[in-house]
N, C-alpha and C positions, 0 to 999 in steps of 0.2 A: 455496217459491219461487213466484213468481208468473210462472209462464213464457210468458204474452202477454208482458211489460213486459221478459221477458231475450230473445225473440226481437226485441223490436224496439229495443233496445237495440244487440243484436250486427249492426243494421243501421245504427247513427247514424254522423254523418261526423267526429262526436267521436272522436279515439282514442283517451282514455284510457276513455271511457264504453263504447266499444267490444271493448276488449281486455279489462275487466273481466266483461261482457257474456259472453263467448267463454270467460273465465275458470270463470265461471258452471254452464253447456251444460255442460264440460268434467267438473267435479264433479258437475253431476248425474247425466250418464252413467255416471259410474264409479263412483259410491256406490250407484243404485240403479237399473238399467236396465230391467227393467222398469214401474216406475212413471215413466222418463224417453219410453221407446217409447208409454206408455199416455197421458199427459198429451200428448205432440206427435200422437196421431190425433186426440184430443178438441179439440184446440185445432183442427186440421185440418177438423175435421166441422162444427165451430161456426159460425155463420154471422154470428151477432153479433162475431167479432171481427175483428180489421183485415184487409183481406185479406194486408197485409206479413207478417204473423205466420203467419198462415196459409201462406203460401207457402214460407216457409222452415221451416216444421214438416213440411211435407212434403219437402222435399229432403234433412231432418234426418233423417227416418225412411227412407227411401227409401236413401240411403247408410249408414244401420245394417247394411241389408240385403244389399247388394250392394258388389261394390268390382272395378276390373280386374285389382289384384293375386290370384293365384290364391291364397297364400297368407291373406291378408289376406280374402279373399270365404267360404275355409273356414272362418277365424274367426269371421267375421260368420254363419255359417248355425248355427252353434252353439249359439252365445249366443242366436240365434231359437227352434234346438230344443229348448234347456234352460229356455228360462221356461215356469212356470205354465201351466199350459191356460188356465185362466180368464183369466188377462191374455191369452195370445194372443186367446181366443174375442170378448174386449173390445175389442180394436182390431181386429181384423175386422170387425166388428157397424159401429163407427166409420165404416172405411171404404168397405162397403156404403153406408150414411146418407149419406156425403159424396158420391155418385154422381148424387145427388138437388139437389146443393146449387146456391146461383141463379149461384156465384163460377165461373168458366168453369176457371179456373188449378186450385181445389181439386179441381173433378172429377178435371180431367186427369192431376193428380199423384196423387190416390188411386186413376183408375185402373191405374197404374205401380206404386205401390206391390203392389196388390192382386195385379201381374202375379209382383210379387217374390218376395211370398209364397205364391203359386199353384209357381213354380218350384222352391220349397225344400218345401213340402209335398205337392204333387198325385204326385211319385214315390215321395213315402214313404206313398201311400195316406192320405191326410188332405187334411182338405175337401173331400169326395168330393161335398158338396153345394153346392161353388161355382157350377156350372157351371150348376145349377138356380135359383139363385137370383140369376143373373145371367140370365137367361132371362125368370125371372118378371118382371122389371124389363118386358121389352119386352112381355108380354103382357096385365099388368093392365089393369082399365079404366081411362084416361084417364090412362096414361104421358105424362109432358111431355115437348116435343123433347130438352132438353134432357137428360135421365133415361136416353133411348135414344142420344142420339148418345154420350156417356160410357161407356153399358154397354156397348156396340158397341167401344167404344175399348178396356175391359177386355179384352172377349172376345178382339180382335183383339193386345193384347201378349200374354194368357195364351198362345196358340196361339205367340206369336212366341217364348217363354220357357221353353216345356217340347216335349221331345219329342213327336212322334204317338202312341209307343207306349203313352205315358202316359195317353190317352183313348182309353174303352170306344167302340165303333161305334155306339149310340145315344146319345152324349153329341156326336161328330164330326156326326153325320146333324140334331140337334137345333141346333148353333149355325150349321152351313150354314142349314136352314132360316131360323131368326132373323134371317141374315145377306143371305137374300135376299129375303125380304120385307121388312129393310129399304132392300133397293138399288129397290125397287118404284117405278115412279113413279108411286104414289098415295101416295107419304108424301112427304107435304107440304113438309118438313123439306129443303132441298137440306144441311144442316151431319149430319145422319141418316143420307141418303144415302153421305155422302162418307165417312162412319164408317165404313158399311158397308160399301162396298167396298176400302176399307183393312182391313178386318178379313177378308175373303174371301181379300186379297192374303195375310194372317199361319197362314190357316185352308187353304189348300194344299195343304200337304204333307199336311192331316191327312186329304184327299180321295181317297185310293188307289183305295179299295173302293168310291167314291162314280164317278172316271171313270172307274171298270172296267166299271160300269151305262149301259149305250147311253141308256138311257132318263132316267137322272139326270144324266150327263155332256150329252146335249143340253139338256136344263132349261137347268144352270148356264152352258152356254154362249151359250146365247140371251138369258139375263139380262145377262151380261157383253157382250157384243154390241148389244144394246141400248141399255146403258149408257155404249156408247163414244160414244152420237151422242146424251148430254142435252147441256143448255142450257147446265150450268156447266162452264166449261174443267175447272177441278179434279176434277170427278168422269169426266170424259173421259179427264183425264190419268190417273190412278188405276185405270182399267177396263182402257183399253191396259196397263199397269203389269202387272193380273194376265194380259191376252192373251200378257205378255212370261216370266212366271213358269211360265206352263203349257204355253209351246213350251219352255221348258226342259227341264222337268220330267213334260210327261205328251206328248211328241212322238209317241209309237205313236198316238197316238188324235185326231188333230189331220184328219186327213187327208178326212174329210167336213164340214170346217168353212172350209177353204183358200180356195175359191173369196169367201167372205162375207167372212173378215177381209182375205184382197188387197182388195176393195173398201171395206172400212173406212179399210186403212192407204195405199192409196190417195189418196183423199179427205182424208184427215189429212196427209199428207204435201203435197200440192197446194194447202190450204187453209184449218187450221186454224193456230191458236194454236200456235207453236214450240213450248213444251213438251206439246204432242198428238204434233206431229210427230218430236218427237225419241225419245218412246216410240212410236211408228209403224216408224220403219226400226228402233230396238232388236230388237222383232219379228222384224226380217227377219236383223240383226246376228246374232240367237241360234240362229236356223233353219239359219243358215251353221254355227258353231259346232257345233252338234248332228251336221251331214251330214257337216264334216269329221272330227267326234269317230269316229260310225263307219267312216266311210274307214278312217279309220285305224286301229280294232281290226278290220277283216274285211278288211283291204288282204292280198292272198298266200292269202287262205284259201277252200277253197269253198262258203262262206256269202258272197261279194262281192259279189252280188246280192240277197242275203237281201231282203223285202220290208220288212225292218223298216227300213230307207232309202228314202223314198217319193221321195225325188229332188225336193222342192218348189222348190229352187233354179231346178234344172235344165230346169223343168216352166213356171216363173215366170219364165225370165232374159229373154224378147224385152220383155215389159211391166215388167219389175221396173229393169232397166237403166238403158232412157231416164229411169224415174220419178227415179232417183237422182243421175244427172245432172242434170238439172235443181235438185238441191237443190245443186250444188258451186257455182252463181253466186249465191248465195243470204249471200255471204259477209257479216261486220260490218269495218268499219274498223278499222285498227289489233287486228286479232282477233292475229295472229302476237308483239304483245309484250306481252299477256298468258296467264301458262304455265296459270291455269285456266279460260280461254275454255275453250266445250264448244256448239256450236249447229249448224244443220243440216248449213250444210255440213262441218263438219266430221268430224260421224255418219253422212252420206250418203255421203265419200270413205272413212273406215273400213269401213263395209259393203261397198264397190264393193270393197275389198282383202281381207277379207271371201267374198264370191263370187269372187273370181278363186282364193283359193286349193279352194272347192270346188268350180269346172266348170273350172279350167285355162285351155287354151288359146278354149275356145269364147266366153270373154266377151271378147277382142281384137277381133272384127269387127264386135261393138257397140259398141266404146268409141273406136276410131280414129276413126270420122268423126266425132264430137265433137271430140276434140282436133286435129283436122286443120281442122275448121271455125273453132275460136275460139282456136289460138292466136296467131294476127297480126293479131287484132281490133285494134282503139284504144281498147278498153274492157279498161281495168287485169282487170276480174274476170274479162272471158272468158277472157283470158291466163292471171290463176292459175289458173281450176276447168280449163282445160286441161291444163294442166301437175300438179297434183293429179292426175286423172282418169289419165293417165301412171302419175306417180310410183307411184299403188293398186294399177293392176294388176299391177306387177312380179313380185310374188310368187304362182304357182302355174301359170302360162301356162310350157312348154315353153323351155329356152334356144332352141330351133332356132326356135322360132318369133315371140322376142321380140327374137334377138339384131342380127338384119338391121333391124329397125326401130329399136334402139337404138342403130346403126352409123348410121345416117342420119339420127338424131336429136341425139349429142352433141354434135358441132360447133354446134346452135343451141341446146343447153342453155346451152352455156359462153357462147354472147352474149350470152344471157340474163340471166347474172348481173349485165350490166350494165342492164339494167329501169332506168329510172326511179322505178320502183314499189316500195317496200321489202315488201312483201308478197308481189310475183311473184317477188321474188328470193331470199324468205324458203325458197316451193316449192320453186323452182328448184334450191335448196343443199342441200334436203329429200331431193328427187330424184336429182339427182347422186349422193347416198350411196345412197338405193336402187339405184339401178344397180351402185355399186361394192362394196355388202353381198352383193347376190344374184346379180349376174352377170359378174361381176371374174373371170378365168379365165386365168391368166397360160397355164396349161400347155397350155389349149383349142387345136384347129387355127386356130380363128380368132378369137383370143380380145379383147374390147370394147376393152382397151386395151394399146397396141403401142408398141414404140419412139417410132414416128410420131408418136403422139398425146397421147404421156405430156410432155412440155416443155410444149405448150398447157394441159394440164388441169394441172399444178404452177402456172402463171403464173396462171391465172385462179384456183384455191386458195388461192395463199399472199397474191395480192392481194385476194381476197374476207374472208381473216381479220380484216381492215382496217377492214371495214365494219361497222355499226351491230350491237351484240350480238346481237339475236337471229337475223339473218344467218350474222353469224360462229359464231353458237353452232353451227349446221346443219354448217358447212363446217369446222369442227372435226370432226364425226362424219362426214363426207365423208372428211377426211384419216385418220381412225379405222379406215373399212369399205377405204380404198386400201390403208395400210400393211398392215394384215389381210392381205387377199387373195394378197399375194405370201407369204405365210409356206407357208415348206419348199417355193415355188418354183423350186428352183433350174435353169437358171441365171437363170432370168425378174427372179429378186428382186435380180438385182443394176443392174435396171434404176431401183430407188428411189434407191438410194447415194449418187450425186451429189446430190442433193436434199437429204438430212437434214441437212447445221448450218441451211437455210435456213426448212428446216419445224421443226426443236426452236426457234429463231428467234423463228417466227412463232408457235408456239403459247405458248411462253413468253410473249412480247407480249400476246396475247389473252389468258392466266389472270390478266395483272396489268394491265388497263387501269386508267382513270381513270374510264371511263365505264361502269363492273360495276355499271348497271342490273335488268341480266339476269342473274340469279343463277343461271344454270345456263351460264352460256358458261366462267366457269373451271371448272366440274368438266369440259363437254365436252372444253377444252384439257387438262385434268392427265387424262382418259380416254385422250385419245391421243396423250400422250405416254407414259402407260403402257403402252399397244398398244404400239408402237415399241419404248421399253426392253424391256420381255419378251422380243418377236420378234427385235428386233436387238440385243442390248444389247453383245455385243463388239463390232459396227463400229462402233458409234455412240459406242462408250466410247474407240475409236481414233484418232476424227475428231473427238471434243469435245478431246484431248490434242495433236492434232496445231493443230484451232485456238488452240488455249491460246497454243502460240509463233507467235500472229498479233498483233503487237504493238497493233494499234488493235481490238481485241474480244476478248480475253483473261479481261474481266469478262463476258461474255456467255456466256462456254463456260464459265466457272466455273456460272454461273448455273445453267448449263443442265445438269450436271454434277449439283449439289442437285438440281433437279427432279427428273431421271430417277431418282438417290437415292432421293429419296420415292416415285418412283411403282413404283419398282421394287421396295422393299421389303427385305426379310434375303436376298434371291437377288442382292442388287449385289454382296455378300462375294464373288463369286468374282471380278470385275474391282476389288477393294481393289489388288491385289501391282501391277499394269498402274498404276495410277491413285496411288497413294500418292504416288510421286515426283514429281509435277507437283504434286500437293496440299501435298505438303514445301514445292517451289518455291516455290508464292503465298503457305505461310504466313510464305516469308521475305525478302518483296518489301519489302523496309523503304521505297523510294524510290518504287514506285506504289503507297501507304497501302491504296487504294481497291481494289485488288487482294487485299491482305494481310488487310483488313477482311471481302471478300468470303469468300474463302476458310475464313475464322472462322465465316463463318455457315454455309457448304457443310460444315462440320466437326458442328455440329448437325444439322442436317439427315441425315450420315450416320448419327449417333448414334441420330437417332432410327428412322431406318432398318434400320437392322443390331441395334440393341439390343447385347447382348452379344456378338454377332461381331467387334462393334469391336476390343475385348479384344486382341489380336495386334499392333494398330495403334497403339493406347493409349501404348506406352512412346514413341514416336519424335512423335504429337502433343503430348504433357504438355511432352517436351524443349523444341520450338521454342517453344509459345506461354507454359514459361516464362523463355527468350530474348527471346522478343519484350517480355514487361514489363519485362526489364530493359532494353532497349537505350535509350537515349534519343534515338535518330534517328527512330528510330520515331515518328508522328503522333498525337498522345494519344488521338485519335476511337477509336484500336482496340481500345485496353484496356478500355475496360466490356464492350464484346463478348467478350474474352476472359475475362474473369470470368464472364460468362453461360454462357460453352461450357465451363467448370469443372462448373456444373453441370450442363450438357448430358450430358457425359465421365461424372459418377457417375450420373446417373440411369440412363444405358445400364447399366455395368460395374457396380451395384452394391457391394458390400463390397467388390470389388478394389479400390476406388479407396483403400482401406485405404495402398496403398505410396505414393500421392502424397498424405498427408496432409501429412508433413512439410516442404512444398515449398510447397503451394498453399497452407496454412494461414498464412505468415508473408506470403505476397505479402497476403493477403486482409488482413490485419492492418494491414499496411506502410500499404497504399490506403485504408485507411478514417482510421489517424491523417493523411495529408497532405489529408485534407478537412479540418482543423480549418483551415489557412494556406491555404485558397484566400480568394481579392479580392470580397469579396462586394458591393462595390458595380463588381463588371465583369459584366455581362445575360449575356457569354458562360462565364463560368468559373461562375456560377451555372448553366447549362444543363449544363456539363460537370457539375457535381459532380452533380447530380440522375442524369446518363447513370450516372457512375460508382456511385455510391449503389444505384441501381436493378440493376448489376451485381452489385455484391457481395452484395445480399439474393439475388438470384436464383441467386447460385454457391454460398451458404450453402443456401439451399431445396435445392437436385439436392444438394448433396453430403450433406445430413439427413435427405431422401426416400432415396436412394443407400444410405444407411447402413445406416439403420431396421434393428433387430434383429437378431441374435446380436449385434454389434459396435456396436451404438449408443454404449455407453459409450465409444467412443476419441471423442464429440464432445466429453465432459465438459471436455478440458480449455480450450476454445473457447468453453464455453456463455456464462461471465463476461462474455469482452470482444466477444462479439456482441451480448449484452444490453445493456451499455454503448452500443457503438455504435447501436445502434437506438433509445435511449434521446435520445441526441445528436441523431440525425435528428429523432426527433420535437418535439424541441423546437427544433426552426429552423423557420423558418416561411420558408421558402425554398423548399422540398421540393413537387414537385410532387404530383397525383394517385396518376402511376403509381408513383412511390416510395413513397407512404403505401399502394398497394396491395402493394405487393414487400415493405415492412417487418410490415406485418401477417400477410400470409402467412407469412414467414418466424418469426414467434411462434407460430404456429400448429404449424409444420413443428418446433420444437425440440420444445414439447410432445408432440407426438405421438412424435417422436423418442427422446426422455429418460424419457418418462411421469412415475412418482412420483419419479425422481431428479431432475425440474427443480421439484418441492414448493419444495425452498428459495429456490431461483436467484428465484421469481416472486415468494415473498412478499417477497423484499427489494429487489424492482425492481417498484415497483410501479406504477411511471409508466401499465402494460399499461391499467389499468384505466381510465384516464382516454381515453388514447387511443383504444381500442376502444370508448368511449362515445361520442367524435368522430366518430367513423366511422360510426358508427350513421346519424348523420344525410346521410352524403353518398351519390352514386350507387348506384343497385341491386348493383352488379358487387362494389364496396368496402366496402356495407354487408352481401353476402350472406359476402365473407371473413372480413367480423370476425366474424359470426356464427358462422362455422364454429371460428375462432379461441379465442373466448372460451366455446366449447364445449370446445375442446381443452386450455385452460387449467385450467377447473373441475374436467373429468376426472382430470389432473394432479394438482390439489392436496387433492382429496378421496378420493383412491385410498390 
């Protein structure tokens, strides 16, 4: 094979040239892998050939090696250990060579690979002379930049890929050196540089016995220090990076160095390059971190003093304070409605929450007169980084001494949320739930919210879920950390009560807008609403039954009814007996359809809920909904739904649904022949049959999935005229998407269902095959069922 011309083949936009290409790879792998491993370094190392080929020989090899599945990576180390020494010792050699090469991509990829197999061999005591001979690279005379910045790059994955213990202490001590001589600024090189110190970042942990040495640990940290204040951002960025690795990680020994990186990060923070500064407070982020980690193992004990808590916070809060303050005006526009914004300010107000949790109450008399200065500014930002600035330090400062100031603060939160500014209001609703997460205290003598003030903050709540997603997303988890708070309140918590159909209401509203931009404001609503049902689920399962006979919102308590279902999970089973009867009711609302329809979908939804707790429930739902297909008062819109909740019914209850075979089977049957005499030149009876169509695959699917084994065989005598009828669909060309999606599946699901007893059923309907080839060509969602499909079928029929 000539495997430059099948690499770059398996890159063309032809796809049939493409998939043969891929075909290719595929054979050679598994006929002869190590001359498949050995020909992709060669081709790797070669400089003469494309760099496209080249590049994907290396991602070829690179993934022989490694994979995230665990299973699938033990494989892979394997099949490394088992080849030939000689071929291994040959692509080695390869990838050394290619360290050297002029293609920026080859290096970098050979140096990853080489990390790879530094990680599967260096603990089994092999290639004990890697580490030398990546060394020599940077030592020889007249190394190109290029040569070291590479090796540097090896050095720095290998240390990222294998543990410390796996490197001898003159092997650690030899790549620090290489790695700080080449953070030197006398090489020339800034891309050398940048290696380097990325490589120092991966070479860390392997440093124990190195900043245990007063005398070696000041070295490397004067190099790194030095290095925080070169010329290119990048390698500044990167220096800070390991300053932030080694408050981590080596914090005992930091403490003669404190005074020079405050003034580094400083300076970075005040006036470099955003990414300088955002690993500047990380720094200070981590120092927090570290102080409140041992808080918290020597909190009670008499080591609470221990000196191995140098207290840097505590030592640093008068200057460290203001510095971070000043980074929360620092804001970007529209930062609040993107969920991976991440820039200063927003790492300087996490710090600020940060230190409050490890000096308490003592950062409050730093941070008030900031937010007492700039929250009634005219300038939108002083208003948020006030209100941020707030909102941070809630957590770690004393109730008694936060609780008076957030008594005299709420009343202008909640005007607040009326901002002009969708960003101050963004905080604002941020806030509020901080307050009602950490300081909500129904039981307290004097607790933030009371009788008094609880109708204000409902009104401003349930009007704020109103507002623009990512507002509403906030004030969702506002109403989240309020319902919270009252739990096992009692008698405090019966001060929510009155509120809940308006809040299941309005959360409901908000999981289902129009405008779900914001992809995290319906999980925030379906979060608390599942807060709610957990905490209250009997008065709330009282009050949705009692709104139900409220003749103009009936469909809204149904609704709301499903939701808590869902969110509530197999723990609704104990409010089924309570609730059943009003569920009977709507599913026998024949004259408000809309009701009756609703109700069908709240019958799924428990199903999926409950799974097989349903079971108890099952005989008295089957009755009515198959009542309701017979009646013909009834609205035709309800029956495909009620077919769908057929299957809903068996995918819970499994092989029970064995007793309503008999019953559901002739209805499904019934429905599928009175598609033959629908009007198919009327646009509307054509959308109906599609509705109904799309039903009955989906009631077949749950009751095939349902069935699946010991009892599969009772689908046999079904299999025929489901075939037929899919058969039928397929060839109208009437049929929309989602029915060619339901019918396809539903081929899948007999298969699976039948296995080799649907052998025959397929060879003589063989329409499958054409259709599933149709499919192939339409949307990913339709193409990726038939493929699953026409997997389930071959299985079948070659079994």
């Amino acid at each position: 094979m000539d495997i430059t011309q099948i690499l770059l083949a398996a890159q063309s936009p032809d796809g049939n040239l493409r998939s043969a290409a891929e075909g290719n790879i595929k054979q050679f792998q598994e006929q002869n892998l190590p001359n498949f491993l050995l020909s992709l370094s060669v081709e790797l190392s070669n400089d003469e050939r494309p760099p496209e080929s080249r590049r994907l020989a290396g991602i070829i090899l690179k993934n022989s090696l490694d994979a995230k599945d665990s299973a699938k990576k033990e494989l892979l180390i394997q099949q490394w250990v088992s080849l030939d020494p000689s071929i291994k010792l040959q692509i080695k050699e390869s990838l050394l060579i290619t360290l050297g090469s002029s293609v920026g991509d080859a290096r970098q990829t050979s140096s990853q690979v080489i990390a790879k197999i530094a990680s599967i061999e260096i603990p089994r005591r092999e290639w004990q002379d890697l580490i030398a001979k990546l060394l020599s690279n940077m030592t020889q005379p007249g190394a190109s930049a290029p040569l070291k910045q590479a090796t540097l790059e090896a050095l720095g994955y290998v240390c990222e890929e294998i543990p410390p213990e796996h490197l001898e202490q003159d092997q650690v001590n030899a790549v620090l050196t290489a790695v700080v001589q080449g953070m030197n600024q006398t090489e020339l090189s800034s891309e050398v540089r940048l290696a380097a110190v990325k490589a120092l970042y991966n070479a860390l942990d392997f440093a124990e016995s190195n900043f245990a040495n007063e005398m070696e640990r000041t070295f490397i940290m004067k190099v790194i220090c030095d290095t925080a204040v070169s010329k290119e951002v990048e390698i500044r960025q990167a220096a800070f990076e390991c300053l932030v690795a080694i408050a981590s990680t080596y914090y005992v020994h930091l403490d003669p160095y404190m005074q020079t990186i405050f003034n580094l990060t400083a300076n970075a923070v005040k006036g470099d390059e955003e990414p300088v500064a955002l690993q500047a407070v990380e720094f200070w982020s981590t120092i927090c971190e570290e102080e409140i980690e041992l808080q918290e193992e020597y909190e009670g004990s008499d080591d609470a003093n221990s000196t191995v808590n140098y207290r840097f916070i505590e030592k640093a809060l008068p200057s460290l304070v203001p510095m971070l303050l000043e980074t929360l005006l620092k804001q970007e526009e529209d930062q609040e409605q993107d969920d991976n914004a991440w820039n200063i300010s927003m790492s300087g107000g996490t710090c600020l929450g940060l230190i409050a949790r490890t000096v308490g109450d003592a950062i409050v008399p730093l941070v008030m007169p900031f937010v007492e200065a700039n929250i009634t500014k005219p300038d939108w930002r002083c208003r948020e980084a006030a209100t941020f600035a707030f909102g941070s330090i809630l957590d770690g400062p004393s109730l008694e001494k936060l609780a008076p100031l957030v008594q005299a603060g709420l009343d202008f939160l909640l005007n607040t949320m009326n901002d002009p500014n969708s960003q101050v209001k963004d905080t604002t609703a941020w806030t509020l739930g901080r307050v009602f997460e950490l300081l909500h205290s129904p039981c307290s003598t004097n607790p933030i919210i009371s009788n008094a003030n609880l109708p204000r903050i409902m009104a401003v709540l349930l009007e704020s879920s109103k507002d623009v997603p990512n507002v509403a997303e906030k004030v969702c988890g506002a109403i989240y950390f309020l319902a919270q708070g009252y739990e096992d309140a009692e008698p405090a918590s019966s001060l929510l009560t009155p509120y809940l159909p308006n809040v299941i209401a309005a959360l409901l509203t908000a999981a289902d807008r129009g405008d779900m931009t914001h992809v995290r404001l319906r999980a925030s609503a379906y979060e608390a609403l599942n807060e709610i049902a957990t905490r209250r689920s009997k008065a709330i399962c009282r009050l949705c039954c009692v709104v139900y006979c409220s003749a103009t919102v009936h469909e809204e308590a149904m609704l709301a009814i499903g939701a808590l279902a869902y969110a509530t999970g197999p723990d609704f089973v104990k409010y089924m007996p309570e609730f059943f009867k009003y569920l009977e009711a709507g599913l026998q609302n024949y004259e408000e359809y809309q009701v009756c329809s609703i109700s069908v979908g709240v019958v799924g939804d428990i199903c999926r809920a409950l799974e097989d707790k349903i079971l108890p429930f099952c005989d008295g739902i089957m009755t009515v909904l198959l009542k309701d297909l017979s009646n013909s008062q009834l609205n035709r819109s309800v029956k495909p739904p009620i077919f769908s909740c057929f299957g809903d019914i068996a995918l819970a209850i499994g092989e029970n649904f064995e007793k309503y075979l008999p019953y559901a089977m002739p209805m499904l049957q019934g429905a599928a022949e009175l598609l033959v005499v629908l009007d198919q030149n009327d646009e509307d009876m054509v959308d109906y049959g599609n509705q109904l169509r799309r039903g009955i695959f989906e009631a077949y699917s749950g009751i095939l999935q349902g069935i699946k084994g010991a009892k599969a065989q009772l689908m046999i005598p079904y299999a025929g005229h489901l075939l037929q009828f899919t058969e039928a669909v397929y060839k109208d060309r009437s049929r929309d998407e989602s029915v060619t999606k339901a019918a396809v599946a539903v081929l899948g699901d007999l298969a699976d269902t039948l296995g080799p007893i649907s052998k025959d059923l397929f060879k003589s309907h063989l329409f499958h095959v054409e259709f599933l080839r149709e499919c192939l060509d339409l949307d990913d969602e339709v193409r990726e069922t038939a493929s699953w499909t026409q997997g389930m079928i071959n299985q079948a029929i070659v079994s």
